[in-house]
N, C-alpha and C positions, 0 to 999 in steps of 0.2 A: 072490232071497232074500239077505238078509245074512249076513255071516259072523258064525259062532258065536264066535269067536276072540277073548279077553278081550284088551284092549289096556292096557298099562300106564300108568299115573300120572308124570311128570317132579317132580311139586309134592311136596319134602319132601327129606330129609336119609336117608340111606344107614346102614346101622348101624353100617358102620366109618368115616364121618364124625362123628357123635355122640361114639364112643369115642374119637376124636383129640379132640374138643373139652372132653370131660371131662377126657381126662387133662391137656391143657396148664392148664384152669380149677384142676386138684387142685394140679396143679405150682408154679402161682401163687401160693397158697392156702397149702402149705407154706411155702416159701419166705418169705412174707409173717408167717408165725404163729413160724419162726425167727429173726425179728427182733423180734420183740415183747419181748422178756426184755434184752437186749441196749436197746432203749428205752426202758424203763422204772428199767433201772438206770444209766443216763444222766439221766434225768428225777431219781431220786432224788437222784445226787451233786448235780444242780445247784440242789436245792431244798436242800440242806442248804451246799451253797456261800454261798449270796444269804443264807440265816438266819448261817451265822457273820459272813461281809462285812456282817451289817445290824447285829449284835452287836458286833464290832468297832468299828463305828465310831460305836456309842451309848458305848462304855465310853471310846475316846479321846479323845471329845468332851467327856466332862464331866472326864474327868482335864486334858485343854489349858485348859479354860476354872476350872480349882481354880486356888485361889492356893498357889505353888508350896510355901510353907511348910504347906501344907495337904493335899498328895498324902498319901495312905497310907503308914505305912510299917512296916505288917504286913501277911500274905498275908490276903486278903479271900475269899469265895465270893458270886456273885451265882446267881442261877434265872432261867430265861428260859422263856416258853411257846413251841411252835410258829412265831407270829407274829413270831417277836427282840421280846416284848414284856418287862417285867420283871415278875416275879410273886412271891410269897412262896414261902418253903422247902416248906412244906405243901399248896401248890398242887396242885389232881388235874388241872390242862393242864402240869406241868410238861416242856419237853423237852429243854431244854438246862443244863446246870451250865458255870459258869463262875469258874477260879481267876484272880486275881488279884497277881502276886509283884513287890512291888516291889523295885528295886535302888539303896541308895544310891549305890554307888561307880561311877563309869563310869567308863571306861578308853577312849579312843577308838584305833583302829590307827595307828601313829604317832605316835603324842602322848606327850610327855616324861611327865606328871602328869596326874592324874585331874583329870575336869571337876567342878568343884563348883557351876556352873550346867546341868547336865544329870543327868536320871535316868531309868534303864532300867526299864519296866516290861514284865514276861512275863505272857503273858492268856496261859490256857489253855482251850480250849470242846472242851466232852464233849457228844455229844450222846446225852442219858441220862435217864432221868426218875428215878433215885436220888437224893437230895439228899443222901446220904452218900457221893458217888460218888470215890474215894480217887485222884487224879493221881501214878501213878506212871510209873519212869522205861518208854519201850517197850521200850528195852532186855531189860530182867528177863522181857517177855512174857507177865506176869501180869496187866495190866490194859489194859483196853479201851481201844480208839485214839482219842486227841484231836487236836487243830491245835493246834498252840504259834505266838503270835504275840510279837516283839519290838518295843517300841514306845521310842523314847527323847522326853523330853517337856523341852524347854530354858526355860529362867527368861527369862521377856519383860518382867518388869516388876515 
């Protein structure tokens, strides 16, 4: 006669093999979800990076290619969507404002007398959809942070 004697299964995972494997799957899991925030606000500086760097060098492009008697020489404000596209002041894609300061006089480091074939232009880009959005100094700490960029533009012709 056989034995009555239940004989155990080998095929399958143990209860406290499961629970190691949840926990290191959970540990993972965190870990992975603590750096999401940390990427994202990586991802953003650099999307707002590439939009100034794309704005930047639409506004020094057409200022190099003006005939120099022709540069600005009041502060200007342009609007920019999203895209570093240019858009009007009233635009509902607007996302960036940009001041514009031009400087007659330039003074170079070392230089006896100012250049009267060079002129300093200061861009300033807010990324804002205000289009009253007021550039002031950071100093004061009143007004929201922009990129000041310095541009000198020399007489070629």
């Amino acid at each position: 006669m056989k034995s009555l004697t239940k004989t155990r299964s080998k095929a399958g995972f143990s209860l406290v093999e499961v629970t190691l494997a949840v926990a290191i799957a959970a540990l993972a899991i965190i870990t992975l979800l603590g750096l999401l925030p940390q990427g994202l606000e990586m991802a953003r500086k650099t999307a707002l990076m590439v939009n100034d760097s794309n704005i930047l060098e639409q506004i020094t492009h057409d200022l190099e290619n003006a005939a120099f008697d022709q540069l600005p020489t009041q502060t200007l404000k342009k609007y920019y969507n999203d895209q570093a596209r240019e858009v009007q002041q009233d635009a509902t894609d607007l996302a960036f404002v940009v001041e514009i300061e031009p400087q007659q006089v330039v003074a170079l480091p070392k230089a006896e007398k100012t250049q009267p074939y060079m002129k300093r232009v200061i861009i300033r880009i807010a990324a804002s959809s205000s289009p009253g959005f007021v550039f002031t100094p950071l100093s004061s700490n009143t007004g929201a942070p922009y990129v000041t960029f310095n541009h000198l533009i020399a007489k070629t012709r």
